[in-house]
C-alpha positions as a printed Julia matrix, in Angstrom:
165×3 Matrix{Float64}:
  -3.47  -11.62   54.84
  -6.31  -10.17   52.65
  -5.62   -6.64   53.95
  -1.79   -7.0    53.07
  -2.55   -7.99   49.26
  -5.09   -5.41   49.06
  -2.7    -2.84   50.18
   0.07   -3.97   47.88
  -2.42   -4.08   45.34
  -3.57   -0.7    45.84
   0.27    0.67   45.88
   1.11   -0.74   42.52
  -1.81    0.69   41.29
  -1.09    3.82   42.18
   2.76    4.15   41.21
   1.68    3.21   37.88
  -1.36    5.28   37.07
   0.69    7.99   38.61
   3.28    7.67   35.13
   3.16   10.22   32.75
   2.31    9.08   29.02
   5.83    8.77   27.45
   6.64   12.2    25.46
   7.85   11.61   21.97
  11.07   12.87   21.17
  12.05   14.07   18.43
  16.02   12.9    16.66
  16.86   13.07   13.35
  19.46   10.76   13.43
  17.03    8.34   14.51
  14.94    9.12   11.8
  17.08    8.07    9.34
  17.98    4.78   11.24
  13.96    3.84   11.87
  13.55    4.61    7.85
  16.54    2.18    6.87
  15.36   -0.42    9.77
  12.02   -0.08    8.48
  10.34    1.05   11.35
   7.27    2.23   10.69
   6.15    2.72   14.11
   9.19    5.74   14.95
   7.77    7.24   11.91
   4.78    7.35   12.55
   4.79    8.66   14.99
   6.85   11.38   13.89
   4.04   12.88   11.66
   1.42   11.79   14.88
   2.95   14.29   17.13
   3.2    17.08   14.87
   0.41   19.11   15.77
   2.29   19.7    19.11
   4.78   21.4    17.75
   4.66   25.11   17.21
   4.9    26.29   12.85
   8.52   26.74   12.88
   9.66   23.53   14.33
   6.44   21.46   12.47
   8.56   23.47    9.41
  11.68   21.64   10.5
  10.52   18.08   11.33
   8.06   18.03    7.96
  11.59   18.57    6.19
  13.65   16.52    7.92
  10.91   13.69    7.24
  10.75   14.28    3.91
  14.38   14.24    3.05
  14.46   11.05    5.14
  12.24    9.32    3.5
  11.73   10.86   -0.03
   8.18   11.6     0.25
   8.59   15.6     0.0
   5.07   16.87    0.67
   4.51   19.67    3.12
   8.21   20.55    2.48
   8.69   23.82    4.1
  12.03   25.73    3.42
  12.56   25.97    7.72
  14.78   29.14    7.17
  14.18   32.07    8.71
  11.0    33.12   10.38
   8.7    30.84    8.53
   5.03   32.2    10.8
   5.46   35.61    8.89
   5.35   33.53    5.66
   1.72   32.33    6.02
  -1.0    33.94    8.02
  -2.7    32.38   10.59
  -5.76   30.7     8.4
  -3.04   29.34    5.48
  -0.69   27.56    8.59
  -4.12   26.11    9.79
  -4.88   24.69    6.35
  -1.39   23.6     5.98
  -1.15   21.74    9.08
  -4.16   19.9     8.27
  -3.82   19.22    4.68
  -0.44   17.9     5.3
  -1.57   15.79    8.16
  -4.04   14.09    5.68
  -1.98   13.67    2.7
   0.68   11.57    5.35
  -2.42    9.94    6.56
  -2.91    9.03    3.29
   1.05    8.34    2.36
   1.3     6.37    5.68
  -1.06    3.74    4.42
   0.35    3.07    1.03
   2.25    1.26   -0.7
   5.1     4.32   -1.19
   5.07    4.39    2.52
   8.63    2.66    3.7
   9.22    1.9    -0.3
  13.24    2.4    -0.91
  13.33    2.84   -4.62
  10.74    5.72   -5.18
  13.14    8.86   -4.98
  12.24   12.47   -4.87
  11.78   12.74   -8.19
   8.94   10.45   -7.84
   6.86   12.13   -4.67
   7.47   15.76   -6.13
   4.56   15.83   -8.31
   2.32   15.66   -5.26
   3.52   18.62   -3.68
   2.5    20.12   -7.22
  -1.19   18.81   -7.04
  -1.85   19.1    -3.71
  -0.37   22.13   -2.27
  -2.82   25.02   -2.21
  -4.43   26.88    0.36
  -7.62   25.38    0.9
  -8.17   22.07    2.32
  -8.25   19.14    0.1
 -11.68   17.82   -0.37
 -12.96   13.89   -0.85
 -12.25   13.58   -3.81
  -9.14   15.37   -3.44
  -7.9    12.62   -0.89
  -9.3     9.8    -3.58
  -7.46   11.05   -6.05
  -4.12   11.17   -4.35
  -4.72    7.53   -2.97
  -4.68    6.98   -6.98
  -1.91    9.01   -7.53
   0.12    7.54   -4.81
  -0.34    4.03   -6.04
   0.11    5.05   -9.76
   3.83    6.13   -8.2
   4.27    2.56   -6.69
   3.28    0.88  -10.21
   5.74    3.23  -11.96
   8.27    2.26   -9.51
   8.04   -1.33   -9.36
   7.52   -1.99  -12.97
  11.14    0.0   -13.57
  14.14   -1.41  -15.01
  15.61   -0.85  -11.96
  13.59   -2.09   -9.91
  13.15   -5.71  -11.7
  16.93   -5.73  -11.35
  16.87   -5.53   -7.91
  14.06   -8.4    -7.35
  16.55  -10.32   -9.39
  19.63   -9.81   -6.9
């Protein structure tokens, strides 16, 4: 009787470590239902998976994001061949800074917030878009910034309106 549970033990064991890990798949359609369902899990793990993506389809998704969501950093126009754009070092530094300024975004308070518009986020793309990677105090400064854009926000007419609803 031992040998028989081992044995089934052993078999389920091995069917499941046998899975491959779950690919993420990319739909922008879903993307805009996760960011009106609020879930931040889809999302994040849209900006996770990016650095398996080749330039011109990180292009795509980064804009697709941002229009989704309103935060418009890292917004590349994905028209046309977007790797003779940038050389090899600037698409390294790219990748990277934007991977740290959603880091960064994913962890705030603007993060999932429905009343900051584009308007709001496009002043970031302004400060922090170069082509050398953002320092320390870079990344303090935009944690600043981005909560400085979530004060704004939420001390709006607007917004006070809304809480009132």
């Amino acid at each position: 009787m031992k040998d028989i549970v081992f044995v089934i033990i052993i078999l389920l064991c091995s069917t499941g470590c046998n899975r491959e890990p779950e690919v993420f798949r990319y739909d922008d359609n879903r993307l805009t239902r996760t960011w009106e369902e609020n879930d931040s899990i889809y999302l994040k793990n849209w900006i996770l998976h990016l650095d398996e993506l080749d330039f011109a389809d990180f292009a795509t998704r980064i804009n697709a994001y941002a229009y989704a969501t309103n935060f418009l950093y890292g917004n590349i126009d994905p028209e046309g061949d977007v790797d003779a754009r940038w050389t090899k070092p600037q698409i390294k530094v790219l990748r990277l800074n934007t991977g740290m300024v959603y880091n960064e975004y994913n962890k705030s308070c603007v993060f999932l917030n429905k009343v900051i518009t584009q308007d709001d986020t496009y002043c970031l793309c302004l400060k922090y878009w170069r082509d050398t990677v953002l320092s320390d105090q870079d990344i303090d400064s935009l944690r600043k910034d981005l909560q400085a854009i979530c004060n704004k926000v939420n001390n709006s007419p607007a917004t006070l309106i809304q809480k009132h609803l």
